[in-house]
N, C-alpha and C positions, 0 to 999 in steps of 0.2 A: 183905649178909647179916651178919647180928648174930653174935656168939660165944657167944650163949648155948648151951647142953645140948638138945639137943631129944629128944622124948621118941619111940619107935617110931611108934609112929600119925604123928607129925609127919614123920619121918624118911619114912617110907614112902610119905606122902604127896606129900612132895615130890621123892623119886627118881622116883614117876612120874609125876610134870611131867618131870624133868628125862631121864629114858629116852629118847626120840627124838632127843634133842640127842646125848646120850651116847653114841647107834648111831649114828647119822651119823658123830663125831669117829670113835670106836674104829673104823669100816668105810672111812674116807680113809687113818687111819695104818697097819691093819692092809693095807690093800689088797685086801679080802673084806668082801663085806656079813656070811658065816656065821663067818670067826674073828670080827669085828666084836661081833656080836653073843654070842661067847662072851666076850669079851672083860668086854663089858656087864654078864651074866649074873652071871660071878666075881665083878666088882670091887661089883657091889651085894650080893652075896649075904655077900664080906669086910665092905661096910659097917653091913649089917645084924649083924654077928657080932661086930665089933666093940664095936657100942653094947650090943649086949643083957653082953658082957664089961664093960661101964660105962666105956669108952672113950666120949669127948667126941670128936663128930665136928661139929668147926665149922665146917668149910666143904665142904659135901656136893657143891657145883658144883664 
């Protein structure tokens, strides 16, 4: 993955690619599929909050 800036539409697009991946990991470490998936929830909902702050989020995997 590049370091370029990616733009929301981009960003979001590729969180959800990457959401199934992301709920698996968070639901093995958290040991619950439902923390799991809260888990998911926040940490995209920080990354989107982030970028739209004008925060560079480079490596979104």
């Amino acid at each position: 993955m590049s370091t370029q800036k990616l733009d929301r539409p981009a960003l979001e697009a590729m969180l959800t690619g990457l959401r199934p991946k992301l709920h698996r990991y968070c639901a093995r470490m958290a040991g619950s599929v439902i923390d799991g998936e809260d888990i998911v929830q926040e940490t995209l909902l920080k990354a989107l909050q982030a970028l739209d702050g004008n925060a560079a989020v480079e490596r979104p995997e």
